[in-house]
FINU-215557 format. One record per atom (N, C-alpha, C, CB): residue number from 1; x, y, z; residue in one letter; atom name. Coordinates in steps of 0.05 Angstrom, whole numbers, plus 5000, padded with zeros to 4 digits. Glycine has a CB too. Layout:
% FINU-215557
   doke      X      Y      Z   midren   zaza
    NUM      X      Y      Z        A     CA
...
***
This chain:
% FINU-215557
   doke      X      Y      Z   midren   zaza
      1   7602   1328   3446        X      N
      1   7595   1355   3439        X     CA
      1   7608   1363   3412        X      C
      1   7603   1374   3461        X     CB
      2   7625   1349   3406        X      N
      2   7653   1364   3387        X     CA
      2   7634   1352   3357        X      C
      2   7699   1342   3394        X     CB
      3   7629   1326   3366        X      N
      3   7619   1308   3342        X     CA
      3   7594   1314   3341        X      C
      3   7621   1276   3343        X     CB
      4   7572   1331   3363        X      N
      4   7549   1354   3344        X     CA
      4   7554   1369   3328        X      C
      4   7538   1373   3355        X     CB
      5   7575   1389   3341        X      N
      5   7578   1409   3327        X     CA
      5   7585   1399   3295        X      C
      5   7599   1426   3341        X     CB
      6   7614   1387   3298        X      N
      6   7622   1383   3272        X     CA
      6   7600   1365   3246        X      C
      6   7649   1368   3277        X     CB
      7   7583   1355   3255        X      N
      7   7561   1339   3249        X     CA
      7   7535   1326   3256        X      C
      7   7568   1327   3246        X     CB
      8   7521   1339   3263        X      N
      8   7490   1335   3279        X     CA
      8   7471   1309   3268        X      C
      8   7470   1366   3273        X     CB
      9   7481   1311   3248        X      N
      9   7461   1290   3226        X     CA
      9   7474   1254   3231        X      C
      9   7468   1303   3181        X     CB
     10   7499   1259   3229        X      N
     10   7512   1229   3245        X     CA
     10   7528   1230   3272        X      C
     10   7536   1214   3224        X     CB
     11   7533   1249   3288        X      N
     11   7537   1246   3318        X     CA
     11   7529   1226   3329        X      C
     11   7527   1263   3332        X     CB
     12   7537   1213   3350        X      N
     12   7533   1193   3366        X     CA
     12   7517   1198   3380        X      C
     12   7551   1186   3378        X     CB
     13   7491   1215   3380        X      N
     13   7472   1217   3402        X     CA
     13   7452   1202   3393        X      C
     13   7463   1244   3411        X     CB
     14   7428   1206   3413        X      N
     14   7397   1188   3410        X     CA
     14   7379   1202   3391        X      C
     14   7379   1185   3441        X     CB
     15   7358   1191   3382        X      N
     15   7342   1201   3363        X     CA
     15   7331   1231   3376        X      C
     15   7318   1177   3356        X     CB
     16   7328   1213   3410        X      N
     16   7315   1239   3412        X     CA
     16   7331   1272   3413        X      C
     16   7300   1234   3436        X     CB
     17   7349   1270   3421        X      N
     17   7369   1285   3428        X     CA
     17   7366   1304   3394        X      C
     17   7401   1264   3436        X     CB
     18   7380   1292   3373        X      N
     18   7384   1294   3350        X     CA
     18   7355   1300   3336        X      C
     18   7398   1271   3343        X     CB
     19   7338   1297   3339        X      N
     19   7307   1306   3331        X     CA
     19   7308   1339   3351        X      C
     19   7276   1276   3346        X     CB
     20   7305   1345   3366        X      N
     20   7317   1355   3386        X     CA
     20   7336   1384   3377        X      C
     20   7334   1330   3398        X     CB
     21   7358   1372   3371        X      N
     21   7379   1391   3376        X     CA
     21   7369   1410   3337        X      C
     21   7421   1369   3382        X     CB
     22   7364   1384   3323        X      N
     22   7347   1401   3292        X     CA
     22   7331   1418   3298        X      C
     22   7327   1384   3273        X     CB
     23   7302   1414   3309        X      N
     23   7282   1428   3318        X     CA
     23   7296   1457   3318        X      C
     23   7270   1415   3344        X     CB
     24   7308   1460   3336        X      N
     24   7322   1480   3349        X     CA
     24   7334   1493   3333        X      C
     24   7338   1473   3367        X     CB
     25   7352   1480   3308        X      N
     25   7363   1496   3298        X     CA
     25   7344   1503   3277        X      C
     25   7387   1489   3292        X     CB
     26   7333   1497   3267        X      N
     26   7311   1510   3250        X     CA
     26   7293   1524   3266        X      C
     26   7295   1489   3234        X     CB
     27   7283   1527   3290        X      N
     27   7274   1543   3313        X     CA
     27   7286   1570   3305        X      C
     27   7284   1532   3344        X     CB
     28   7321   1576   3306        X      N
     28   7335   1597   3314        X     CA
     28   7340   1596   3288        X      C
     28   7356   1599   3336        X     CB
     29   7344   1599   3262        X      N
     29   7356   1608   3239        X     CA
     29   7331   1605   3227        X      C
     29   7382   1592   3226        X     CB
     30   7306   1591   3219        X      N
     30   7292   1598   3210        X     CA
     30   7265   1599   3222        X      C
     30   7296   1589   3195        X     CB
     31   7252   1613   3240        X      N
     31   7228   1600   3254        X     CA
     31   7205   1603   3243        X      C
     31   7223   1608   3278        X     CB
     32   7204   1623   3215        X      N
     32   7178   1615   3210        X     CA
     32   7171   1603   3191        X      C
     32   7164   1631   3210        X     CB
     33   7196   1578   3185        X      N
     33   7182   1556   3170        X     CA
     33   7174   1532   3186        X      C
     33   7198   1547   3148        X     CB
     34   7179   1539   3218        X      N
     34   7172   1524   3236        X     CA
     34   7137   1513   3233        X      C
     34   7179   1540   3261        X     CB
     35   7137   1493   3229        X      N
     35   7110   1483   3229        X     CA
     35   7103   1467   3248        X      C
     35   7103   1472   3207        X     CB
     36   7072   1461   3250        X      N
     36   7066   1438   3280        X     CA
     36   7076   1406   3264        X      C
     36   7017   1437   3295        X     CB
     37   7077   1404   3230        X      N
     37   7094   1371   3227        X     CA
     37   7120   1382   3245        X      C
     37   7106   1359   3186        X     CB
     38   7136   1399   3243        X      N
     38   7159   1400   3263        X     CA
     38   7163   1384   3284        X      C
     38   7160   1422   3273        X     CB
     39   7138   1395   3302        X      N
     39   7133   1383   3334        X     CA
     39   7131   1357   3330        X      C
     39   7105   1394   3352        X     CB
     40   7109   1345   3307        X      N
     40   7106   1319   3313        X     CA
     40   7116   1307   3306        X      C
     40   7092   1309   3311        X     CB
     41   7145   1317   3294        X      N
     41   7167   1286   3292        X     CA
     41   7177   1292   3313        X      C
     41   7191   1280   3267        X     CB
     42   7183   1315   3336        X      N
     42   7192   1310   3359        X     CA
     42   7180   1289   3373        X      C
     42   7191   1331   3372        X     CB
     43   7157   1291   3378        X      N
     43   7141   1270   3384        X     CA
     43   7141   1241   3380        X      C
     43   7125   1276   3375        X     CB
     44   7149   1237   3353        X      N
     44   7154   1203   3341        X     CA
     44   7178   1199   3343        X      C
     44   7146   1195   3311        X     CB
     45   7191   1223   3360        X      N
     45   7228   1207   3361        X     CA
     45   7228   1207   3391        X      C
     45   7264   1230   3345        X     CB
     46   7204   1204   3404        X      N
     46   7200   1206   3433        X     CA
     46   7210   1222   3453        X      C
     46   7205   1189   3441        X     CB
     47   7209   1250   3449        X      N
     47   7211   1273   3463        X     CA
     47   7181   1280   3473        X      C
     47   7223   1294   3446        X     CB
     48   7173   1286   3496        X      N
     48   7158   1286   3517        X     CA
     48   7145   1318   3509        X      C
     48   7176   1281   3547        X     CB
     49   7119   1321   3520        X      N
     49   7110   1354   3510        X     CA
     49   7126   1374   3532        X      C
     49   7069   1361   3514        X     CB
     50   7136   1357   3559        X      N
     50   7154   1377   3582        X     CA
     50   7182   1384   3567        X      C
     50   7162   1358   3614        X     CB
     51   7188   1361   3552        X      N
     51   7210   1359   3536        X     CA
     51   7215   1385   3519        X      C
     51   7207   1336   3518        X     CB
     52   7186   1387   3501        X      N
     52   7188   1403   3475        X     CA
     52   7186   1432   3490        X      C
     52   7163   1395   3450        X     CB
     53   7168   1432   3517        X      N
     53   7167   1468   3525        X     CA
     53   7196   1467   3540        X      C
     53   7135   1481   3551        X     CB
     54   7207   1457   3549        X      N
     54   7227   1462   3558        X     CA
     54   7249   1467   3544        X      C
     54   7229   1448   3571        X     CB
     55   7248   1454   3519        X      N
     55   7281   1456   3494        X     CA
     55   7264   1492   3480        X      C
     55   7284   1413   3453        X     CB
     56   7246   1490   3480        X      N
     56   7233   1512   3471        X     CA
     56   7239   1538   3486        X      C
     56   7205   1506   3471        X     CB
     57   7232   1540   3508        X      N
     57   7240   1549   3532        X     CA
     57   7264   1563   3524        X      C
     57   7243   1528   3555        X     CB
     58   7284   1548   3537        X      N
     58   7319   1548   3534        X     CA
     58   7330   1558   3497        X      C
     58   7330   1507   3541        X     CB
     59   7309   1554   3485        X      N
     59   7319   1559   3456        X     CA
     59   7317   1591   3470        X      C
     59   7297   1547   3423        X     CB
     60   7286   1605   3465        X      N
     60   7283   1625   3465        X     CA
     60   7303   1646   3476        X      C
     60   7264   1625   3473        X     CB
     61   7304   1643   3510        X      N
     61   7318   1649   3526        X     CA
     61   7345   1656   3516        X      C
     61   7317   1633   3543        X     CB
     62   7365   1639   3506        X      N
     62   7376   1640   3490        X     CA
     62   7389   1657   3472        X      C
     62   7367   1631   3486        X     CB
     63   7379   1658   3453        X      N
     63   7367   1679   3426        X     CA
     63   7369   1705   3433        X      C
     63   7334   1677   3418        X     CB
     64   7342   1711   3451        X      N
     64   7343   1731   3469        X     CA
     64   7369   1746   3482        X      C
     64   7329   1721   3488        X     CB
     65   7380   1730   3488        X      N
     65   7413   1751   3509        X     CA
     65   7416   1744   3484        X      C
     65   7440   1741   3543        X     CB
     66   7423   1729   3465        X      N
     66   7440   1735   3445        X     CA
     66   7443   1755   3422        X      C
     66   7440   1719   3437        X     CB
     67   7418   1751   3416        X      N
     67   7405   1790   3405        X     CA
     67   7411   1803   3424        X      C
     67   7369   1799   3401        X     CB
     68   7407   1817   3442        X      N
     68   7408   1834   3459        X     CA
     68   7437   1842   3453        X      C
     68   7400   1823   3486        X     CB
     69   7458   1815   3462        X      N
     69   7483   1827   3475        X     CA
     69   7496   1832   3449        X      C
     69   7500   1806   3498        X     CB
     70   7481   1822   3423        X      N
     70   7492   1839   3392        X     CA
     70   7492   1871   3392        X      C
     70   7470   1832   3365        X     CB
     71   7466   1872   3403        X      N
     71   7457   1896   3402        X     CA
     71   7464   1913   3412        X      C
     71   7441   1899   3405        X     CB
     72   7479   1908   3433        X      N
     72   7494   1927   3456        X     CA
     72   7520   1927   3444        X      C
     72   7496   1915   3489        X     CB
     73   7535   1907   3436        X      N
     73   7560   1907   3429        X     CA
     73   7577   1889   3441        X      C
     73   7570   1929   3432        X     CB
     74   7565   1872   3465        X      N
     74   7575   1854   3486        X     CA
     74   7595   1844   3466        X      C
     74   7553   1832   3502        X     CB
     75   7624   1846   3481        X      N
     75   7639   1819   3465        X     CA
     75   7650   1804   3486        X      C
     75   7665   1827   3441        X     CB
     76   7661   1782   3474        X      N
     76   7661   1750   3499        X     CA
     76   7696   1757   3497        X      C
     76   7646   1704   3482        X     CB
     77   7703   1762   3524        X      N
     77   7729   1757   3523        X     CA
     77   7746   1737   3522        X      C
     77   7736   1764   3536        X     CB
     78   7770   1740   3521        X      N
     78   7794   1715   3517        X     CA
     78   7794   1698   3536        X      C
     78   7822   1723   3517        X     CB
     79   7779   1675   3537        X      N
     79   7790   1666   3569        X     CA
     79   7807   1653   3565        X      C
     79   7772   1651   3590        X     CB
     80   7826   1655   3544        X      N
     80   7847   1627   3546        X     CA
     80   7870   1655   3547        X      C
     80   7850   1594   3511        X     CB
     81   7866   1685   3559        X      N
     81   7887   1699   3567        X     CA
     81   7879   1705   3601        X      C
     81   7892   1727   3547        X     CB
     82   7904   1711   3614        X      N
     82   7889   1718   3638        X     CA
     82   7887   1742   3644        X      C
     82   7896   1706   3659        X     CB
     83   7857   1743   3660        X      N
     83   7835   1765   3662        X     CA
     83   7853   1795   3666        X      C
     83   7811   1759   3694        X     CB
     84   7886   1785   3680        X      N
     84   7893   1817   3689        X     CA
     84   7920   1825   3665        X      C
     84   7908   1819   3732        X     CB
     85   7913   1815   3645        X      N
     85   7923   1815   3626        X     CA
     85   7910   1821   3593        X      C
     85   7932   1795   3632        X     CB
     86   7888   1832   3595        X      N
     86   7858   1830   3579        X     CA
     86   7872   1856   3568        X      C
     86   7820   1832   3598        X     CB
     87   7870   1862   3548        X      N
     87   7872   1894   3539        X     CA
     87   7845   1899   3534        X      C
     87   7892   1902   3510        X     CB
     88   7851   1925   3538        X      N
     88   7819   1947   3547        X     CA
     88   7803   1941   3517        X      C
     88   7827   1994   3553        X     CB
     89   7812   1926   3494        X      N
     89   7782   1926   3476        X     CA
     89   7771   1894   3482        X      C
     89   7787   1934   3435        X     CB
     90   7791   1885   3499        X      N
     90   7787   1856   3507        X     CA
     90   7771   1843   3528        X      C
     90   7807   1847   3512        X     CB
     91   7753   1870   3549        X      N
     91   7753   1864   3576        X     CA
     91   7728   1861   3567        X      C
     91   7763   1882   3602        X     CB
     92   7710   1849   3589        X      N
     92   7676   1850   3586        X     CA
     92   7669   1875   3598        X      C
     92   7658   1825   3602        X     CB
     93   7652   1886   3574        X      N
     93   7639   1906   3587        X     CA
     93   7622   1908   3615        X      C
     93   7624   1913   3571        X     CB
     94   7612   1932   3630        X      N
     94   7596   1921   3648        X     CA
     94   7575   1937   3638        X      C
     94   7603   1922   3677        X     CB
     95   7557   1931   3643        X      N
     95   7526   1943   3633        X     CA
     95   7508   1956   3651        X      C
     95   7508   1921   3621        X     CB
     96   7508   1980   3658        X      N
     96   7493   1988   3691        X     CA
     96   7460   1997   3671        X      C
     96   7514   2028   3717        X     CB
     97   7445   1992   3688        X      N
     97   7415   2002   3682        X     CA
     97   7406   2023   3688        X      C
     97   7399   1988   3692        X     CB
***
């Protein structure tokens, strides 16, 4: 995971994975230079069409709470402090409907 992040382009994963994890990021930072050549190098690095709605899927989804919880103000607390120790701009909000 460490050696995605820090480098996606030579990480130790599989083509497909790495065809894959690109898609995606050009999915979420740029999508509408997303084109269907996109899909079909998913395709020639042998990612499956259950494959592609499904990373698709999970992209969206995604995105989605992530806008959202911008939008609200959600912030991710400390978890490397403990929870009864959180100062009040530190706690997770709760969000009633």
């Amino acid at each position: 995971m460490r050696a995605v992040l820090a480098d996606l382009e030579s990480a130790p994963v599989s083509e497909r994975v790495r065809a894959t994890l690109l898609f995606l990021r050009a999915l979420t930072l740029a999508p509408a230079e997303v084109r269907p050549a996109d899909v079909t190098a998913l395709r020639a690095a042998g990612v499956s069409e259950e494959g592609i709605v499904h990373a698709v899927y999970v992209c969206a989804l995604f995105n989605i709470a992530d806008r959202v919880a911008d939008a609200i103000g959600f912030e991710v607390p400390d978890l490397s402090v403990e929870p009864s120790r959180w100062r009040r701009g530190n706690r997770p909000r709760r969000i009633h409907a």
